[in-house]
SETIGU-396874 format. One record per residue (C-alpha): residue number from 0; x, y, z; residue in three letters. Coordinates in steps of 0.05 Angstrom, whole numbers. Layout:
NODE  resi    east   north      up  resn
NODE   NUM       X       Y       Z   ALA
...
// end
This chain:
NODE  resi    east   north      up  resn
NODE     0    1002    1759   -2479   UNK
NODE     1     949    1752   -2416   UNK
NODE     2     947    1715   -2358   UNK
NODE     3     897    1664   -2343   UNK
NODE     4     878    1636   -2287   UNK
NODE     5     845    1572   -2293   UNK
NODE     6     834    1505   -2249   UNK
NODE     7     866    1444   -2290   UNK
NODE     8     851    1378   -2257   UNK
NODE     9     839    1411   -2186   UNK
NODE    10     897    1460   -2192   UNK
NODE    11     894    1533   -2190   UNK
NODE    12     942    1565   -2257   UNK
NODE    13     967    1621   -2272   UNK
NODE    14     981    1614   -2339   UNK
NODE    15    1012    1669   -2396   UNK
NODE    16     993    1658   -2462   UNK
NODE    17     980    1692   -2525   UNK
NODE    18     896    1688   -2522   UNK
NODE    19     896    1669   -2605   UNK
NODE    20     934    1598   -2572   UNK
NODE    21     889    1539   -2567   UNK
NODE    22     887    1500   -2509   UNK
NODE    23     913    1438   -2536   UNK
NODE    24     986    1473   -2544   UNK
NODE    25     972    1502   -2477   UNK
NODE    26     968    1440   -2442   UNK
NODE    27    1021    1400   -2489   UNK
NODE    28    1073    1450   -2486   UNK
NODE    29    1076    1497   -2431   UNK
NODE    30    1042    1449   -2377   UNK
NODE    31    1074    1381   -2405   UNK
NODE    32    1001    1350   -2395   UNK
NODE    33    1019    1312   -2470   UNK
NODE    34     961    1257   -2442   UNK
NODE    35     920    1301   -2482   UNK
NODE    36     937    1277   -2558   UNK
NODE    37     927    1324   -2628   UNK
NODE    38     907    1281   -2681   UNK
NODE    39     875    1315   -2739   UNK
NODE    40     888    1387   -2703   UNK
NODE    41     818    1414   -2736   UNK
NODE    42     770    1387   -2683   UNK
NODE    43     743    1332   -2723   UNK
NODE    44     773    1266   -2685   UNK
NODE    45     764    1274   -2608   UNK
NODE    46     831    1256   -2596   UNK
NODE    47     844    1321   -2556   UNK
NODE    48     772    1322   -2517   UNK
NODE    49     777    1351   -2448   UNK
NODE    50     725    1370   -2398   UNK
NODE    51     715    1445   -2392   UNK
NODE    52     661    1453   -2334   UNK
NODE    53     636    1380   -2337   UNK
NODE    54     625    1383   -2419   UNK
NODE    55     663    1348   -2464   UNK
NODE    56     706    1402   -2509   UNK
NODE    57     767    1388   -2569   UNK
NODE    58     808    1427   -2540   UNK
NODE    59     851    1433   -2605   UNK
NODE    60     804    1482   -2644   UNK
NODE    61     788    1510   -2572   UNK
NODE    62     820    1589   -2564   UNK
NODE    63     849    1614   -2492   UNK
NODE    64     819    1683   -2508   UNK
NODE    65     750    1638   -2506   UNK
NODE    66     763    1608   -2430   UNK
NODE    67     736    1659   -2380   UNK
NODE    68     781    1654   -2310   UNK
NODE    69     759    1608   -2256   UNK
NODE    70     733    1550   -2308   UNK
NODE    71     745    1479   -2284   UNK
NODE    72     786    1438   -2342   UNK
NODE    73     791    1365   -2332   UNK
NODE    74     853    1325   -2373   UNK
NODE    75     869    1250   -2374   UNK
NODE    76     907    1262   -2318   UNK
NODE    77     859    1289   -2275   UNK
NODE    78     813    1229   -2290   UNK
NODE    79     862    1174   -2252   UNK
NODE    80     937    1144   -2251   UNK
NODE    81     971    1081   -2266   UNK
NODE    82     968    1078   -2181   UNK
NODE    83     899    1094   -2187   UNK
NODE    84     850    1088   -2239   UNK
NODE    85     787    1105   -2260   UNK
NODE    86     731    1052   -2263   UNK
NODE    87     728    1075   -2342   UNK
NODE    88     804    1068   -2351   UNK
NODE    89     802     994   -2312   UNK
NODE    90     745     983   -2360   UNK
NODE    91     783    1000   -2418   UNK
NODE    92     833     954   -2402   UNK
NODE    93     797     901   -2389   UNK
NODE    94     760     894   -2457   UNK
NODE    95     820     921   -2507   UNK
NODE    96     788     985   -2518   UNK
NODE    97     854    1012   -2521   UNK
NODE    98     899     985   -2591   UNK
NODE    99     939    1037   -2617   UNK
NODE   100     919    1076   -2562   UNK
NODE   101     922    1141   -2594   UNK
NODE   102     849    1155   -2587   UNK
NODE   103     841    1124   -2513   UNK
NODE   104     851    1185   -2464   UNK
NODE   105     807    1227   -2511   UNK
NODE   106     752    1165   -2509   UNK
NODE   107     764    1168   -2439   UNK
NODE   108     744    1235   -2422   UNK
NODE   109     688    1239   -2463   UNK
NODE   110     664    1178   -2423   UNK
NODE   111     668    1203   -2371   UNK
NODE   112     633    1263   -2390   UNK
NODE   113     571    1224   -2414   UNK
NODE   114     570    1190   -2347   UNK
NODE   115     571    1251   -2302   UNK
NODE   116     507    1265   -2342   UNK
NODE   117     476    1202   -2345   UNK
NODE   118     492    1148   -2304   UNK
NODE   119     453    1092   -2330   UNK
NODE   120     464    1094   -2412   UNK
NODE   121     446    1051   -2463   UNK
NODE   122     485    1032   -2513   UNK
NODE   123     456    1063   -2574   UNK
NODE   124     468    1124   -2518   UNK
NODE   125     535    1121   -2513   UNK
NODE   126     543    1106   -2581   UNK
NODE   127     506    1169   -2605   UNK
NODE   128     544    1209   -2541   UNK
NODE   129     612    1192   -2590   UNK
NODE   130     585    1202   -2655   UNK
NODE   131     560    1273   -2626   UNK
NODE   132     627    1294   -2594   UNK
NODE   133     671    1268   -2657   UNK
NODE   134     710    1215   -2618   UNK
NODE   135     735    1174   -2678   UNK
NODE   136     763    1106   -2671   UNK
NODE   137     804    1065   -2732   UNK
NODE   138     827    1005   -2686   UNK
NODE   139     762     973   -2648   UNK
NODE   140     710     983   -2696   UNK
NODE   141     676    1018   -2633   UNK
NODE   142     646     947   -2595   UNK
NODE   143     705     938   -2539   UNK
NODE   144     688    1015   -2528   UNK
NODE   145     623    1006   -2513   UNK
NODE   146     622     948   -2469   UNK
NODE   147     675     987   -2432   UNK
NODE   148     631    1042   -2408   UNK
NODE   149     576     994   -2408   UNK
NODE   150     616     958   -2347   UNK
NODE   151     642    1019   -2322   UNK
NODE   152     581    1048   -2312   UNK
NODE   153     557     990   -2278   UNK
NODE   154     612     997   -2235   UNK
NODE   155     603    1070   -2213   UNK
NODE   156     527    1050   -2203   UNK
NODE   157     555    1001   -2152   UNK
NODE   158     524     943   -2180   UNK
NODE   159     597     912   -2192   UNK
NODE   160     666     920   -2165   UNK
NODE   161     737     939   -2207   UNK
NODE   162     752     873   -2177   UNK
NODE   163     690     837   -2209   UNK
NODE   164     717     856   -2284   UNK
NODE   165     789     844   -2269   UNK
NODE   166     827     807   -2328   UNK
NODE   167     834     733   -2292   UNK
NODE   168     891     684   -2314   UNK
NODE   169     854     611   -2327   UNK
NODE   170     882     554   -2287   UNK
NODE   171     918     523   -2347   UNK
NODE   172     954     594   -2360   UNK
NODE   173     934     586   -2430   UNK
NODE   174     939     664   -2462   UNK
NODE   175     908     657   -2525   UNK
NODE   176     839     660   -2532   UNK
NODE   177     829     703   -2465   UNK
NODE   178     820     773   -2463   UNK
NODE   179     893     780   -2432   UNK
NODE   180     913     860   -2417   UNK
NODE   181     972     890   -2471   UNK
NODE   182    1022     905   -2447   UNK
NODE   183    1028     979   -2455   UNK
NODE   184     946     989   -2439   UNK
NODE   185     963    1017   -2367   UNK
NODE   186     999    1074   -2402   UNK
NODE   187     950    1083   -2463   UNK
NODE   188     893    1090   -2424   UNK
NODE   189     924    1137   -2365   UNK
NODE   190     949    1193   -2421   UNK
NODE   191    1018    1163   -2394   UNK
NODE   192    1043    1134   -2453   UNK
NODE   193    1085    1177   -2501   UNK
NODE   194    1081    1182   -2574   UNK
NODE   195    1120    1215   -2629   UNK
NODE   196    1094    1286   -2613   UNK
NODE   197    1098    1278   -2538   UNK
NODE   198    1176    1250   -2542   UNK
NODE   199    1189    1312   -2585   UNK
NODE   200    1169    1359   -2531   UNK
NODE   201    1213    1327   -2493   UNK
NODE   202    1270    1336   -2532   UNK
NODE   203    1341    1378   -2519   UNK
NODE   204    1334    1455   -2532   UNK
NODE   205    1388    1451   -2590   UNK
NODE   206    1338    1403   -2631   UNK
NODE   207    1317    1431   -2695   UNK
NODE   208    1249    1427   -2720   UNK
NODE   209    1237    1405   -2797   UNK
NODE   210    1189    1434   -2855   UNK
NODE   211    1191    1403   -2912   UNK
NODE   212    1172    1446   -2983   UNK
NODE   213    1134    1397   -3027   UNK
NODE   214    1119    1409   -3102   UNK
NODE   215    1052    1435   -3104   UNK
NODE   216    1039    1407   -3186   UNK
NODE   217    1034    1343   -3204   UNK
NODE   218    1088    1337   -3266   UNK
NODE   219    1140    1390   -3282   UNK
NODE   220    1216    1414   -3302   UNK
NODE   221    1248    1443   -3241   UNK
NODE   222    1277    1512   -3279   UNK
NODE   223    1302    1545   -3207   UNK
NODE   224    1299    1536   -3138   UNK
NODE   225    1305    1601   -3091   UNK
NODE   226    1322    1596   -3036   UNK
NODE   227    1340    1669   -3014   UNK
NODE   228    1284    1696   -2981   UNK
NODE   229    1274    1642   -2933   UNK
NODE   230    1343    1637   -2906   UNK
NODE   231    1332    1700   -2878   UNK
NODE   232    1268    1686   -2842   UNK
NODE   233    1273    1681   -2764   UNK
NODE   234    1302    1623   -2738   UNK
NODE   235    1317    1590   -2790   UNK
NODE   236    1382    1544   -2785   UNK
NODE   237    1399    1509   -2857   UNK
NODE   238    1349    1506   -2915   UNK
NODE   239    1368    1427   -2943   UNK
NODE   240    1371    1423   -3026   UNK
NODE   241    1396    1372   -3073   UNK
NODE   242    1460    1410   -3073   UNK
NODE   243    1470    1389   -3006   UNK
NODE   244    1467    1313   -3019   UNK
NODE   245    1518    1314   -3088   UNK
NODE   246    1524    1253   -3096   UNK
NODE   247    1474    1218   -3045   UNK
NODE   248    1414    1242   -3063   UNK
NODE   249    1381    1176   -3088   UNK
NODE   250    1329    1138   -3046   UNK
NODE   251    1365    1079   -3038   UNK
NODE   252    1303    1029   -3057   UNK
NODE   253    1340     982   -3105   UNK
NODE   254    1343     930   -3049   UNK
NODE   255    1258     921   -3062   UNK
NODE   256    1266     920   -3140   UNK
NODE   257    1228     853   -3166   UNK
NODE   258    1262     807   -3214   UNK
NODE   259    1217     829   -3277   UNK
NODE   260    1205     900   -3250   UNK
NODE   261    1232     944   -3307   UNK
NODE   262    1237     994   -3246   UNK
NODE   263    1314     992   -3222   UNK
NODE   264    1290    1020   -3148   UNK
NODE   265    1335    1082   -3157   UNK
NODE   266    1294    1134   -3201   UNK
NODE   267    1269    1176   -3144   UNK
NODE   268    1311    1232   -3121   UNK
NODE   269    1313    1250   -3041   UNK
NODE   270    1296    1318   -3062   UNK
NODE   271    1270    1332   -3128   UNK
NODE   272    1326    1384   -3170   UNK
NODE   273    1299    1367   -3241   UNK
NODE   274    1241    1335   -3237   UNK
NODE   275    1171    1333   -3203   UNK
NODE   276    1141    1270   -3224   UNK
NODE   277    1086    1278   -3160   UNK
NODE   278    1043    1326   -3131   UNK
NODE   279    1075    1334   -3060   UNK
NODE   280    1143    1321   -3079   UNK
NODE   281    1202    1344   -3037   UNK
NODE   282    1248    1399   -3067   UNK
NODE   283    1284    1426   -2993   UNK
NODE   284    1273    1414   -2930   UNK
NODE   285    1277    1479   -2878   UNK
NODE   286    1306    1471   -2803   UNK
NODE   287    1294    1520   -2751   UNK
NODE   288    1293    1538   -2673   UNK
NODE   289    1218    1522   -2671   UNK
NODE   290    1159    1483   -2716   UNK
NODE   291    1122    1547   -2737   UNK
NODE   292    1191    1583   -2756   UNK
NODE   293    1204    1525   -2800   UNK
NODE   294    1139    1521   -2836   UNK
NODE   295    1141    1605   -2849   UNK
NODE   296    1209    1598   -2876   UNK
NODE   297    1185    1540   -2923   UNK
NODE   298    1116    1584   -2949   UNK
NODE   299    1177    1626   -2968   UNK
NODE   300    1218    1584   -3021   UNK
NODE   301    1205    1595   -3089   UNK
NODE   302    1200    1546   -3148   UNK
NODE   303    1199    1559   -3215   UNK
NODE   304    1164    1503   -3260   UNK
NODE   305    1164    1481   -3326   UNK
NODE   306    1094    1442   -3318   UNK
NODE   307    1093    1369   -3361   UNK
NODE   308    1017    1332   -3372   UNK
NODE   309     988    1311   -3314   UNK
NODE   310     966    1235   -3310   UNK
NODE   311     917    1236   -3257   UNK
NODE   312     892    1169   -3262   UNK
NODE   313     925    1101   -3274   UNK
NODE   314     891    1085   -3349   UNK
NODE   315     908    1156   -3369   UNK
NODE   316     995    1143   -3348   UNK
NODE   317     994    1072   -3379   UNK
NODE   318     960    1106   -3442   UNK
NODE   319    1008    1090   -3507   UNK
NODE   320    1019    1165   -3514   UNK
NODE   321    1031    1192   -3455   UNK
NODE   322    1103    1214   -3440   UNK
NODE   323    1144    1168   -3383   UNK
NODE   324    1139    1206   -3320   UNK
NODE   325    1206    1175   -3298   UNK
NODE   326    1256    1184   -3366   UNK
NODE   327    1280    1110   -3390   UNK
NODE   328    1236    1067   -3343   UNK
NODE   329    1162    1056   -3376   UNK
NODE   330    1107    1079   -3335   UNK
NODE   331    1078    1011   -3336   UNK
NODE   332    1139     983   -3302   UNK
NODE   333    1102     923   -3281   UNK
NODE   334    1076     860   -3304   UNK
NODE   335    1056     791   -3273   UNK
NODE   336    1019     746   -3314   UNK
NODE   337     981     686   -3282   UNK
NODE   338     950     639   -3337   UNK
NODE   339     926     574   -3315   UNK
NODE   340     891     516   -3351   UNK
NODE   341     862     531   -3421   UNK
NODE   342     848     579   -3462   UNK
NODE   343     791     623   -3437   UNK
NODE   344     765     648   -3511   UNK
NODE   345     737     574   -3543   UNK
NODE   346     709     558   -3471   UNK
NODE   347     670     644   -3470   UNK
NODE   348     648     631   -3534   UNK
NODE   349     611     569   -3527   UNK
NODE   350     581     582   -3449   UNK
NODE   351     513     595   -3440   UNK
NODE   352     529     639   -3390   UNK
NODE   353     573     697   -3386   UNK
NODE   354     578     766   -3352   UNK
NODE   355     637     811   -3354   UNK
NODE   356     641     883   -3323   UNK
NODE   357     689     937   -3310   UNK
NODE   358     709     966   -3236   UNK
NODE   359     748    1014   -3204   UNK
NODE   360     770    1023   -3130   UNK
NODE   361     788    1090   -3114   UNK
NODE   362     853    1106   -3078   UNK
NODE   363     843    1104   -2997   UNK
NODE   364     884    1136   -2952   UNK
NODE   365     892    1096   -2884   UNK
NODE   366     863    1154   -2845   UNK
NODE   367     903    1142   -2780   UNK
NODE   368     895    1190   -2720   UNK
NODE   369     971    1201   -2705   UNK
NODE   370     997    1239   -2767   UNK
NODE   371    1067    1222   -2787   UNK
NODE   372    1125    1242   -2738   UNK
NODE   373    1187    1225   -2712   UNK
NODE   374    1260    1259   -2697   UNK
NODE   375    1336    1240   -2715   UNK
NODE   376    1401    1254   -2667   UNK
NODE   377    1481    1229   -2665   UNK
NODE   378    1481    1188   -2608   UNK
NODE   379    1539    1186   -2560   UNK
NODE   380    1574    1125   -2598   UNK
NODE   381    1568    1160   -2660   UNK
NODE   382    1508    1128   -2694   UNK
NODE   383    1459    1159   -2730   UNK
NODE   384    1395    1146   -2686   UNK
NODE   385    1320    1158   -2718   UNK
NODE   386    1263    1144   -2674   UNK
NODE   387    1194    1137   -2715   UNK
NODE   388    1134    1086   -2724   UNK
NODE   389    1159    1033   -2775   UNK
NODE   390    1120     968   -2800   UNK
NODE   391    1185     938   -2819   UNK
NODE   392    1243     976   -2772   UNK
NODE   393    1293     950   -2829   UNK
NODE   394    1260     982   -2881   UNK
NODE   395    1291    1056   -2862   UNK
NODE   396    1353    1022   -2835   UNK
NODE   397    1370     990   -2901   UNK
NODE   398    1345    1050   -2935   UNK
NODE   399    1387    1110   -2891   UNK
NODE   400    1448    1068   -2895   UNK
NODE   401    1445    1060   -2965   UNK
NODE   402    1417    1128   -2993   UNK
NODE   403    1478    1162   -2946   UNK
NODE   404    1532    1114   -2954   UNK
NODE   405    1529    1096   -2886   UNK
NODE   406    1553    1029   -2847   UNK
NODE   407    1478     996   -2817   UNK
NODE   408    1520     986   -2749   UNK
NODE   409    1522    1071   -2754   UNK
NODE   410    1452    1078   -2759   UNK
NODE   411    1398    1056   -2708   UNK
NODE   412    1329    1056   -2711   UNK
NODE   413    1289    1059   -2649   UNK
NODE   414    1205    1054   -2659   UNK
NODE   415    1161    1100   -2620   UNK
NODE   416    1097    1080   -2595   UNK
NODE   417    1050    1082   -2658   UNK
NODE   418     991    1114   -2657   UNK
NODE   419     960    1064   -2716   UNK
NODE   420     991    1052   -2791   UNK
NODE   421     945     998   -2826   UNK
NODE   422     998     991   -2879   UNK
NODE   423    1013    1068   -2893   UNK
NODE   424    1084    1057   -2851   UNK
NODE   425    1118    1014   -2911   UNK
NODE   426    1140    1076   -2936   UNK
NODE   427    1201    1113   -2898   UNK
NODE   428    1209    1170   -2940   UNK
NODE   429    1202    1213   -2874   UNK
NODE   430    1258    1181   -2836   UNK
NODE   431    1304    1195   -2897   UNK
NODE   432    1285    1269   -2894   UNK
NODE   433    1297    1268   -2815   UNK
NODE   434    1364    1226   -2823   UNK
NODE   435    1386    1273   -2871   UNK
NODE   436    1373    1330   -2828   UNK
NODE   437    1422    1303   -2770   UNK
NODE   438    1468    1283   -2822   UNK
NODE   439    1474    1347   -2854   UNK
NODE   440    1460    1401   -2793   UNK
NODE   441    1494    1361   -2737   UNK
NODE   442    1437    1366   -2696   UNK
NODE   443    1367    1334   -2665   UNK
NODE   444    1322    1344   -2722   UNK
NODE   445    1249    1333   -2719   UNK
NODE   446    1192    1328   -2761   UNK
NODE   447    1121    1331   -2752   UNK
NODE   448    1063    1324   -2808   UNK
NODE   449    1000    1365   -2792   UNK
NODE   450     948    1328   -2820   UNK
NODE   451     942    1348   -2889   UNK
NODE   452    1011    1334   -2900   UNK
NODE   453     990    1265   -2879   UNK
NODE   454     931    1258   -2927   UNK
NODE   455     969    1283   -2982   UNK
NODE   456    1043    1264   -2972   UNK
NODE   457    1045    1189   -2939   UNK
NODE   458    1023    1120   -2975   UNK
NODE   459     961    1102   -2995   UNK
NODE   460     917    1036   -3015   UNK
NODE   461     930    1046   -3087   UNK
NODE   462     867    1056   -3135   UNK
NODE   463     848     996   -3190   UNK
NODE   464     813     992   -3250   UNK
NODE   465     792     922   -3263   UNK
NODE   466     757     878   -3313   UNK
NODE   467     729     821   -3306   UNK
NODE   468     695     767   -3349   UNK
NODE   469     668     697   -3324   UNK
NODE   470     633     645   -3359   UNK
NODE   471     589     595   -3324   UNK
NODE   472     560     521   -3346   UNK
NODE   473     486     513   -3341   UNK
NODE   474     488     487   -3270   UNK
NODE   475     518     554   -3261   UNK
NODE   476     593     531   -3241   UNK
NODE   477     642     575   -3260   UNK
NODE   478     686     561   -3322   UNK
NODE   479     735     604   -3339   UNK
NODE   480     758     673   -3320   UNK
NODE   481     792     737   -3341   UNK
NODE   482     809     787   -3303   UNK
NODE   483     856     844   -3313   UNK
NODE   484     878     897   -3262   UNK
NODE   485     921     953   -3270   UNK
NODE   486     935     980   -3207   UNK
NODE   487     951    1045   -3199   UNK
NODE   488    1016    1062   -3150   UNK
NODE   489    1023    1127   -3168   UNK
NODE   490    1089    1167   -3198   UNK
// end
């Protein structure tokens, strides 16, 4: 440990640290300065930029031992308040720079950065100024950030007033169609609001933190699970199996099961005992005192595996040979048929024009900046309460009350603010595994994804493999089509 004495938004620190911390965790969790977010925690998003002597730093990758005594560090917070804000944060506001928000107060800073520099940007400068510092963006597609520090700059030039760009209700009080502030904006852009992460800081000392050990082959026999080792690691409260859920440990998806899908929504264990049928696949889930106890103990569980044939691709699982991944249900468990008007093979055969081709889309993960996270606790009317980022809140509702046998009035969930989805967030696998760990431990139980967990482990825009065939008339109109997709949603 070492003390360091730094000046953090025009206070002198004394801070004690280990030197190997980074300054992110620093800030987050001993100075509870969580404006400053962690997105991809390998300093490749901007999402934790601060100012370290006037340049713009990610202060996630960024060591203590690296920050001589006596350096200036400038946070969200140090750049204005809800009370009083910053001509960039105004700015923000103003043109909907700030969506999910996730990304804002790291936007923010670096703005401000580039403007202490150079007063009078263009845009292609302040568009290069974010490329160069990493500060990545899924919401805006970057043009409401822009014309933000355009106008901000402006402003700070003195050419305009905070009063000039001021959001302005139209006489008719019509909303739509104006650039009317969100809501939650103030907060977003003043590091004020708080996500997952942040609301897990803030949690009682008793909570439990959750690692999750996930099958690290893509098809196998589960011959043993060991558990042994990693009970005794420090910390560690209860290491969760399949024993531990006799007789619950379905994920209760039957409720989504289509009329003609040979797929009965129940063929997915909560944690895997026999089976891995996916690469990433949960076989126990670890809680202990802190995050980094957790995720030790889990490195420390050992799994023996029978390994099956891997499918890695959608044509190879649906292959007539290949063995079903889930026993009894086909691994093309799926089919919807839509034939209209004649048939397509007289009308190919005689058109003077036909093409046909064959396609693939690969598999895309939604890339948000916020990686999955989100805790579980017993309220004081007995409920078992989840807060998370949900698409569809009654999607983990209808799923926890079923998969645990529980009444839905005894189980609540509560969203957090979300730091972007784009359609990942249909799944709530995670808030099982959190809901589980209350229900089994007692106790607040979080759980936070780094982000490879999140590439790997949440939903993704499933990969096709398509071909098509048209036929045309001489005039060139289009006269008949097929077109057959097999989409591949993994195991």
């Amino acid at each position: 440990m070492r003390v360091f004495r730094l000046n953090i938004n025009g206070i002198k620190r004394n801070i004690v640290c280990d030197p190997e911390e980074t300054l992110a965790n620093v800030l987050r969790n001993q100075l509870g300065l969580t404006g400053t977010k962690v997105g991809c925690g390998t300093g490749q998003c901007g999402a934790c930029s601060v100012l370290i002597d006037g340049k713009v730093v990610r202060s996630c990758v960024k060591k203590m031992k690296s920050i001589p005594d006596n350096t200036e560090i400038v946070t969200i917070e140090g750049i204005g308040t809800p009370d009083n804000l910053h001509p960039i944060q105004q700015a923000w506001i103003v043109h909907g720079a700030a969506q999910c928000g996730f990304c804002s107060p790291g936007f923010i800073v670096s703005a401000k950065g580039l403007l202490d520099q150079n007063p009078n940007p263009t845009r292609e400068e302040v568009r290069d100024w974010f490329q160069r510092h990493r500060n990545a963006c899924r919401c805006t597609g970057y043009v409401q950030l822009v014309d933000a520090v355009m106008d901000a700059a402006r402003i700070l030039r003195g050419e305009i007033t905070m009063e000039d760009i001021a959001f302005k209700m139209p006489e008719d009080g019509r909303l739509l169609g104006t650039k009317y502030p969100r809501p939650d904006a103030l907060a977003k852009v003043t590091g004020t609001c708080d996500y997952g992460h942040d609301l897990v800081l803030k949690l009682p000392e008793n909570t439990l933190h959750m690692a999750m050990v996930n099958a690290k082959v893509s098809h196998a026999n589960i011959l043993s699970v060991d558990i042994s080792e990693a009970e005794k690691m420090p910390g560690v409260h209860k290491i969760i199996t399949a024993a531990d859920l006799e007789g619950k440990n379905v994920m209760a998806f039957s409720f989504m099961a289509m009329p003609n899908n040979k797929n009965d929504g129940r063929d997915r264990p909560v944690l895997c005992d026999k089976k891995v049928f996916q690469y990433g696949d949960p076989i126990a889930l670890v809680c202990a005192d802190t995050e980094e106890q957790a995720r030790a103990a889990a490195e420390k569980v050992k799994v023996e595996y029978e390994l099956l044939p891997a499918y890695m691709s959608g044509p190879e699982a649906a292959a007539p040979d290949a063995m079903e991944i889930h026993p009894g249900v086909p691994n093309v468990h799926f089919e919807l048929p839509v034939i209209k008007g004649e048939e397509t093979g007289p009308i190919m055969e005689k058109a003077p024009y036909v093409v046909e081709g064959e396609f693939y889309v690969q598999r895309q993960p939604h890339l948000i900046l916020e990686p999955e996270v989100g805790f579980a606790y017993i309220d004081d009317e007995g409920v078992l309460t989840v807060h998370t980022k949900s698409l569809v809140l009654a999607l983990p509702h209808i799923v926890i009350s079923l998969t645990l046998g529980l009444p839905p009035e005894k189980v609540r969930i509560i969203m957090n603010p979300v730091g972007a989805s784009f359609g990942y967030k249909l799944t709530p696998n995670p808030e099982v595994y959190m809901a589980v760990g209350t229900y089994i431990t007692g106790r607040p139980v979080a759980l936070h994804y780094d982000y490879a967990q999140q590439t790997y482990y949440t939903g993704k825009r499933a990969p096709m493999n398509t071909y098509a065939k048209l036929a045309a008339d001489k005039d060139g109109k289009l006269i008949a089509l097929e077109h057959d997709v097999l989409i591949d949603h993994g195991a």
